[in-house]
SEROSE-672844 format. One record per residue (C-alpha): residue number from 1; residue in one letter; chain; x, z, y. Coordinates in Angstrom, 3 decimals, padded with zeros to 6 digits. Each point is the difference from the previous one (the first is absolute). Layout:
N
<node i="NUM" aa="A" ch="A" u="X" w="Z" v="Y"/>
...
This chain:
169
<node i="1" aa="X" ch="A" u="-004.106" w="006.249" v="-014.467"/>
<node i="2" aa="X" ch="A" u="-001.939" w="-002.924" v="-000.307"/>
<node i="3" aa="X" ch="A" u="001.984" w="-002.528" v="001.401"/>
<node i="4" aa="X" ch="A" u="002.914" w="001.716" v="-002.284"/>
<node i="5" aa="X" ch="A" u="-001.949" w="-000.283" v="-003.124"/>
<node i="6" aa="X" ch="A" u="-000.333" w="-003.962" v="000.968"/>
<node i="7" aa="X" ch="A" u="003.737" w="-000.575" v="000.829"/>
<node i="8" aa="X" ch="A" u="001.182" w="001.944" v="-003.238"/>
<node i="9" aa="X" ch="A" u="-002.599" w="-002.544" v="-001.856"/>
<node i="10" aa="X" ch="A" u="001.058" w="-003.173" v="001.716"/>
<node i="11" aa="X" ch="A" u="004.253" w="000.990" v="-000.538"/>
<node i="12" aa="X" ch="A" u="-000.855" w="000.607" v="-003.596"/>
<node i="13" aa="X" ch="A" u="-001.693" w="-003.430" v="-000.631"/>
<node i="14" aa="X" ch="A" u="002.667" w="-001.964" v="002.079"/>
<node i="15" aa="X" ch="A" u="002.511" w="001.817" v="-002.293"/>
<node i="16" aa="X" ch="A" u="-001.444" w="-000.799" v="-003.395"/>
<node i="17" aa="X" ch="A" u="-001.313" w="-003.311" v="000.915"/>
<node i="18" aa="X" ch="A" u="003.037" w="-000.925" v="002.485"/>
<node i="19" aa="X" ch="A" u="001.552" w="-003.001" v="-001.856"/>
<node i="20" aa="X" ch="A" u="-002.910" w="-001.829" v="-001.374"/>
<node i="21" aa="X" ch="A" u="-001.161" w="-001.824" v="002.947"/>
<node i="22" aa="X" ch="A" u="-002.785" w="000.163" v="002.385"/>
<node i="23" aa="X" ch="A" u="-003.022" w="-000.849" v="-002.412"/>
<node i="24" aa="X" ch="A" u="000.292" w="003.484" v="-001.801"/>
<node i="25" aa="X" ch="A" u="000.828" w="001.781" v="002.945"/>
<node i="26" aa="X" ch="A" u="-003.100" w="-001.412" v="001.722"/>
<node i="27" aa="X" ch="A" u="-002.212" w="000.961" v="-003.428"/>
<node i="28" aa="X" ch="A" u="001.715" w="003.724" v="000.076"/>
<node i="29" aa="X" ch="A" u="-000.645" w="000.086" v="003.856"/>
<node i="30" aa="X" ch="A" u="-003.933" w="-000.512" v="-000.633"/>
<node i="31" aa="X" ch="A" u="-000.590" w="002.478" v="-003.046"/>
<node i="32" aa="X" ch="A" u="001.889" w="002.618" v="002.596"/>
<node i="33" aa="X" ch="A" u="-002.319" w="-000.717" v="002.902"/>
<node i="34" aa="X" ch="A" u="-002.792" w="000.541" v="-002.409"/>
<node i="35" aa="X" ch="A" u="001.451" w="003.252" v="-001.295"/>
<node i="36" aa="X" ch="A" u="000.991" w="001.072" v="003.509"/>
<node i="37" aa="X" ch="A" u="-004.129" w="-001.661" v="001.029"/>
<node i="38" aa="X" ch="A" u="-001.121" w="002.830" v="-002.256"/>
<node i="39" aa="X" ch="A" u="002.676" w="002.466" v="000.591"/>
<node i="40" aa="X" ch="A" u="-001.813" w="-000.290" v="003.592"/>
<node i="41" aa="X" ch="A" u="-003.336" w="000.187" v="-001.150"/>
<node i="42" aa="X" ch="A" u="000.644" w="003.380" v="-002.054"/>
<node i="43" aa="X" ch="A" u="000.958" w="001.825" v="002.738"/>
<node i="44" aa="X" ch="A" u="-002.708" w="-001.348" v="002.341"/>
<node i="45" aa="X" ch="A" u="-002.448" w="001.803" v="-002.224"/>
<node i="46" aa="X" ch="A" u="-000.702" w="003.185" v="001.074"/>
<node i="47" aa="X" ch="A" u="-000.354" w="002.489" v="-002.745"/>
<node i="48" aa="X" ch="A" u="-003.329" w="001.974" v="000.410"/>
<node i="49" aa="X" ch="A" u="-000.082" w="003.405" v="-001.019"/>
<node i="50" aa="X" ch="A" u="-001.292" w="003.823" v="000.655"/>
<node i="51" aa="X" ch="A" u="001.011" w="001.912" v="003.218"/>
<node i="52" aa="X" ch="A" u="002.585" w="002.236" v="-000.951"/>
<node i="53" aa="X" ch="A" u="002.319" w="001.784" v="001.443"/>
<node i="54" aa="X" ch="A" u="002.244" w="-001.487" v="003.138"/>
<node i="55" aa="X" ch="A" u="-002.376" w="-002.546" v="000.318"/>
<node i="56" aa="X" ch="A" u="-000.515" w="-001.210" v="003.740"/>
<node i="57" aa="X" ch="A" u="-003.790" w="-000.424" v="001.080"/>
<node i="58" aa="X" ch="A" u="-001.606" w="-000.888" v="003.038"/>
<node i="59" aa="X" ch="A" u="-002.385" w="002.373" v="002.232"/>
<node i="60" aa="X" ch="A" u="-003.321" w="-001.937" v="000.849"/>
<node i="61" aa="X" ch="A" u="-001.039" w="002.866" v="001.793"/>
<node i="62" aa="X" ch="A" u="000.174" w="001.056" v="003.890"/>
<node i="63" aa="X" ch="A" u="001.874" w="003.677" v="-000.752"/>
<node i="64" aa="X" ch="A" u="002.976" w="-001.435" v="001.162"/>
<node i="65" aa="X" ch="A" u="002.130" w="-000.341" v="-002.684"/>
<node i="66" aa="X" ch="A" u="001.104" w="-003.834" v="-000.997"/>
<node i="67" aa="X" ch="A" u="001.920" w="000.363" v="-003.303"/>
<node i="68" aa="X" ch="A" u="-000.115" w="002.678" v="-002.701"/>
<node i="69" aa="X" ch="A" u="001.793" w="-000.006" v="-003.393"/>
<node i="70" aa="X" ch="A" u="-001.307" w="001.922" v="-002.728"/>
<node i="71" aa="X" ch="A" u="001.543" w="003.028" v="-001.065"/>
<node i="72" aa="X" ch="A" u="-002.895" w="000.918" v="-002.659"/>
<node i="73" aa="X" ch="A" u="-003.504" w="-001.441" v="-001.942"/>
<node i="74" aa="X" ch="A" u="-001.766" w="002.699" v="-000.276"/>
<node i="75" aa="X" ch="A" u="-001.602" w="-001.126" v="-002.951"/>
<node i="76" aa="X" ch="A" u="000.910" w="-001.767" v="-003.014"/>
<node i="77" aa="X" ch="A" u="003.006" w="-000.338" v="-001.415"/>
<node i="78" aa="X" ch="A" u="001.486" w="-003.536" v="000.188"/>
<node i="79" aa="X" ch="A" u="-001.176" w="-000.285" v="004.140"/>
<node i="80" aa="X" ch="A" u="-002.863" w="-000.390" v="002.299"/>
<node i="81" aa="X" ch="A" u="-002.567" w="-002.814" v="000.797"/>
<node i="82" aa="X" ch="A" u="-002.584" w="-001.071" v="001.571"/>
<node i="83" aa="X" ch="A" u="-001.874" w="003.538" v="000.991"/>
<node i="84" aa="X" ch="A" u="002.804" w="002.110" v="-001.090"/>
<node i="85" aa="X" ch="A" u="001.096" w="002.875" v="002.017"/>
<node i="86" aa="X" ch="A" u="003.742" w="000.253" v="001.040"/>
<node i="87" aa="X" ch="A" u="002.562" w="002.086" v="001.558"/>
<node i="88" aa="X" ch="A" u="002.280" w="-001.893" v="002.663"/>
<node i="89" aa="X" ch="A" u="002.913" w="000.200" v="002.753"/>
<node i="90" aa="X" ch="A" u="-000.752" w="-001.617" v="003.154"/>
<node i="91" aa="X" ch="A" u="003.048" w="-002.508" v="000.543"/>
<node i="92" aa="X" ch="A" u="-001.282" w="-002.365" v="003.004"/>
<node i="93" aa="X" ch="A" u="-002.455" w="001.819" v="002.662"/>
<node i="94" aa="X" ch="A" u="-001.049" w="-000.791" v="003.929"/>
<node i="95" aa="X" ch="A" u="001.569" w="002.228" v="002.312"/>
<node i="96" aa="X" ch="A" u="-003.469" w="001.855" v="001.308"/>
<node i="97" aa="X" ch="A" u="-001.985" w="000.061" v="-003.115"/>
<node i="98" aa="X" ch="A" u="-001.818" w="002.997" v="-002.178"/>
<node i="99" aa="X" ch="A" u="002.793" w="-000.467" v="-002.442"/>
<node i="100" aa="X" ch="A" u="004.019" w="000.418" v="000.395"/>
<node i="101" aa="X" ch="A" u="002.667" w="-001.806" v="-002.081"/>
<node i="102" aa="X" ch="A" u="001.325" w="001.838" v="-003.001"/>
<node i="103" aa="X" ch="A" u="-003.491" w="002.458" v="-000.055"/>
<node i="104" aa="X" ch="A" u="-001.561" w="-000.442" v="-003.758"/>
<node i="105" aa="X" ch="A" u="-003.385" w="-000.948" v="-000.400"/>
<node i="106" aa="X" ch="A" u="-002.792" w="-000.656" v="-002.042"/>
<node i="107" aa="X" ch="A" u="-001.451" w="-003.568" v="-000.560"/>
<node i="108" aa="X" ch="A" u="-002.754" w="-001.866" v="-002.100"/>
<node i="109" aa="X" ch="A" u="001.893" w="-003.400" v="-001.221"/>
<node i="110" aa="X" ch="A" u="-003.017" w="-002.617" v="001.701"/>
<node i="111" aa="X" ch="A" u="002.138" w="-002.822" v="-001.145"/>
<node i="112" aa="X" ch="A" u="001.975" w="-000.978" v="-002.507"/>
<node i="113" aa="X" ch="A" u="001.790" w="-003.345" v="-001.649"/>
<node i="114" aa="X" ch="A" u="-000.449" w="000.985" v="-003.739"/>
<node i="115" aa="X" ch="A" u="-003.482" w="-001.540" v="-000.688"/>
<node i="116" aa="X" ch="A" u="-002.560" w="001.912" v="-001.203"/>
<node i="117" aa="X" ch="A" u="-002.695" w="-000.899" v="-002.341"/>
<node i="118" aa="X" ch="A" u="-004.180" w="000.442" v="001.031"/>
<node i="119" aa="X" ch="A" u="-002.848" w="000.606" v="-002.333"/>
<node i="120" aa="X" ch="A" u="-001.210" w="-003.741" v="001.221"/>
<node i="121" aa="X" ch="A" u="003.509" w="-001.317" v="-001.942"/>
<node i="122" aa="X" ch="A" u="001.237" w="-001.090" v="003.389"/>
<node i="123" aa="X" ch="A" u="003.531" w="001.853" v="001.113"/>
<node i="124" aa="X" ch="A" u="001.220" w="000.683" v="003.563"/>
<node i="125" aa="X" ch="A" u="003.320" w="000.071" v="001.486"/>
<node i="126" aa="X" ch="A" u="001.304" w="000.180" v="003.323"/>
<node i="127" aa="X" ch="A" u="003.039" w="-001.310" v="001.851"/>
<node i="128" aa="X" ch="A" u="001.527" w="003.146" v="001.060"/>
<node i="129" aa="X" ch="A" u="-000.055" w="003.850" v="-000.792"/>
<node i="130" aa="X" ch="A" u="-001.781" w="001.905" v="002.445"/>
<node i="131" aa="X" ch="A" u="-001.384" w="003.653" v="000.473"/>
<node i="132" aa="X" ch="A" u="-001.864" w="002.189" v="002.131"/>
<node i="133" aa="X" ch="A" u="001.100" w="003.440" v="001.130"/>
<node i="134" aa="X" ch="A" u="-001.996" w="002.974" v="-001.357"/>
<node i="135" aa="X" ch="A" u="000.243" w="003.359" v="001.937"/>
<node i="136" aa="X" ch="A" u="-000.186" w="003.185" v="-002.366"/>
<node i="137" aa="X" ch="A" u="-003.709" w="000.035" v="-000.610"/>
<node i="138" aa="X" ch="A" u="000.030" w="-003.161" v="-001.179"/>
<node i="139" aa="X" ch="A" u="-001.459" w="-001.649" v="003.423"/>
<node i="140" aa="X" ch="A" u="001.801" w="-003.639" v="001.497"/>
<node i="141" aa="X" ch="A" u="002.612" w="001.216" v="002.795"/>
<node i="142" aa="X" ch="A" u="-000.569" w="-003.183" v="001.833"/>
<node i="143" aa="X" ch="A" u="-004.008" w="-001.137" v="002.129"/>
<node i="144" aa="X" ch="A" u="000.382" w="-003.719" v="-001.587"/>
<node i="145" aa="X" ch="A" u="001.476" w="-001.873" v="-002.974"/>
<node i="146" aa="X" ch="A" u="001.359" w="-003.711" v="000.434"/>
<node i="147" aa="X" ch="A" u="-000.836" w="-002.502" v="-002.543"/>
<node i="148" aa="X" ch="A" u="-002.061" w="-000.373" v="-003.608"/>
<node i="149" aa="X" ch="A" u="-000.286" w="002.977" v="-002.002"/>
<node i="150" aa="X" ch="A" u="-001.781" w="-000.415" v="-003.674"/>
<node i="151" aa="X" ch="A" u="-003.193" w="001.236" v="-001.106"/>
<node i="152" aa="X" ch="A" u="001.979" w="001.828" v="-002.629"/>
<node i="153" aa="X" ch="A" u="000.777" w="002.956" v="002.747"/>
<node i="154" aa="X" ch="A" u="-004.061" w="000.675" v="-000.653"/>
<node i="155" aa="X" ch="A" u="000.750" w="001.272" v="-004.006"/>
<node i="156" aa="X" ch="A" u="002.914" w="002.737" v="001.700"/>
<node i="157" aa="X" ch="A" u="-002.041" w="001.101" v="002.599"/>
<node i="158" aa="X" ch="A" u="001.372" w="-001.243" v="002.971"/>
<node i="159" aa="X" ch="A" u="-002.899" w="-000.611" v="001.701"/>
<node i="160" aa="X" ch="A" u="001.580" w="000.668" v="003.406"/>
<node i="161" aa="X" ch="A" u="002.636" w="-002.481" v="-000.272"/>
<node i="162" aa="X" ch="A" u="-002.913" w="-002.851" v="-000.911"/>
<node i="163" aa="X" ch="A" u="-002.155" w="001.181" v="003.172"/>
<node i="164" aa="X" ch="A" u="003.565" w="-000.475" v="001.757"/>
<node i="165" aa="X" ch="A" u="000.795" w="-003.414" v="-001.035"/>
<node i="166" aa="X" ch="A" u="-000.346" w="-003.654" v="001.734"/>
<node i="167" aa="X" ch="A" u="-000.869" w="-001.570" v="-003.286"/>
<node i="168" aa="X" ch="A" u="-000.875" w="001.241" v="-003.368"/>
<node i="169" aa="X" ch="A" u="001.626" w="-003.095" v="-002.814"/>
């Protein structure tokens, strides 16, 4: 689509500009690089939101399961973050793990790209979207979890997961 968008833009400024010589084309040719520059730049930025439905997180866990997308936040009404409870469908799993593909789980969002203010005024924000798998009491599925994990988890009482982690951020 991209390279589409910049043909369409480059045909349309030959066809106005066609017959007036090589100085205006050249002039036309820059202001559409910049426009196509930030064209580019738009749609580098990722847009940071709640986990909501559909969306595709990552397991940091050793249950077994790789990739889950949500199905439901259990609380709130716009989506989860950081701390929130969801309801997911396992989508990527290893063969001989606890948990099967298309099996639906619990999970605790650990990570999550939308920032989040602290009391301190700093905010934190991850790279990626990640959870850990709950079991029905409320217990991690999984012996270990892989990467940070904020101090926020303290405030929702998931102590477990924090006694879990490699590093608390």
């Amino acid at each position: 689509m991209a390279a589409r968008f910049a043909s369409r833009l480059s045909h349309v400024g030959r066809s106005v500009l066609g017959g007036l010589g090589n100085f205006s084309s050249g002039s036309l040719r820059t202001s559409l690089d910049c426009t196509w520059n930030n064209f580019l730049s738009q749609q580098q930025q990722q847009q940071r939101t709640f986990i909501q439905m559909r969306t595709v997180l990552k397991v940091v866990d050793n249950s077994g399961a790789k990739k889950v997308m949500c199905i439901q936040a259990k609380k709130g009404k716009k989506g989860a973050r950081l701390g929130d409870t969801i309801v997911a469908s396992v989508k990527e799993a290893h063969p001989n793990g606890k948990v099967k593909k298309g099996e639906v789980v619990y999970g605790v969002v650990v990570r999550a790209a939308m920032q989040r203010g602290r009391c301190d005024g700093s905010e934190v924000r991850f790279d990626d979207n990640a959870v850990v798998l709950l079991d029905k009491q409320g217990q991690p599925r999984g012996t270990r979890v892989f990467g940070p994990v904020p101090h926020e988890l303290r405030k929702k009482k998931h102590l477990k997961i924090l006694t879990l982690a490699e590093h608390i951020a």
